[in-house]
C-alpha positions in Angstrom: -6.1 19.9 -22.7 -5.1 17.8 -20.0 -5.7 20.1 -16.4 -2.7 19.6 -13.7 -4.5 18.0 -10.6 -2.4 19.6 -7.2 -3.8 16.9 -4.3 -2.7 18.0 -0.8 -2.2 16.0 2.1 -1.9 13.2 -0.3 -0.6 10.8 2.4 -3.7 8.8 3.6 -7.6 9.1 3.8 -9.5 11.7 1.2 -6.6 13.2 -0.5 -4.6 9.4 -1.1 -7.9 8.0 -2.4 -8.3 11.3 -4.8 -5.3 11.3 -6.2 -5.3 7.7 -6.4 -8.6 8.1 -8.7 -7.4 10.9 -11.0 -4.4 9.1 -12.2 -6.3 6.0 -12.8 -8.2 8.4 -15.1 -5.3 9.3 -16.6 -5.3 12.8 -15.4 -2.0 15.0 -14.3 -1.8 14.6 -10.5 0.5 16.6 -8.3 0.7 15.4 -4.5 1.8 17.8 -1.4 2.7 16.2 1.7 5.2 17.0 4.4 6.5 13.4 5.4 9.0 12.7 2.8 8.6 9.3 3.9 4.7 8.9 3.6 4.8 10.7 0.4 6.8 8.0 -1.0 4.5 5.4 -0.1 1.7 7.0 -1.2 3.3 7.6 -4.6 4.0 4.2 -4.7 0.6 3.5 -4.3 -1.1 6.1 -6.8 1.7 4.6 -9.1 0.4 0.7 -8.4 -3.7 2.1 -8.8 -3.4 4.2 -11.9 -2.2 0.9 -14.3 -2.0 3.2 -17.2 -0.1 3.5 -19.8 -0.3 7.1 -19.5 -0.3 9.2 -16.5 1.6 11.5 -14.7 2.6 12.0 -11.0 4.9 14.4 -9.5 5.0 14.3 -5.7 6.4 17.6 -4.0 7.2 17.8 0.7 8.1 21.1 2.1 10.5 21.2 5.4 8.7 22.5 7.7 11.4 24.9 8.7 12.2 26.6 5.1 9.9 27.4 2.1 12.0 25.2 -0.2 10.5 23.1 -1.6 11.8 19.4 -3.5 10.6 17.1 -5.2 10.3 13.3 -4.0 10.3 10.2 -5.5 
């Protein structure tokens, strides 16, 4: 059984560089940040570090100024 992986604050440092690792190990990763824009770069990069064949990424933001929440990328 392959575990979801939620990574917040996945747009630089510790949490980039985690979530970067888990999909390379083919794991489920889920990343949270609040820059739409930054979150798309750092899905880009988790997508250009995992080089799997099999992987998956969702990448999720939340405006600051609602509890909605969208998906990115």
């Amino acid at each position: 059984m392959n575990k979801k992986m939620l990574i917040t604050g996945a747009t630089d440092g510790i949490g980039l560089e985690t979530a970067k690792k888990l999909a390379a190990m083919g794991r489920e990763v889920l990343i949270h940040g609040r820059n739409p824009a930054k979150l798309d770069a750092a899905a880009h990069a988790v997508e250009e570090h995992a080089r799997l064949p099999r992987y998956s990424l969702t990448a999720w933001t939340c405006a600051s100024s609602s509890t909605r929440w969208r998906r990115c990328c």
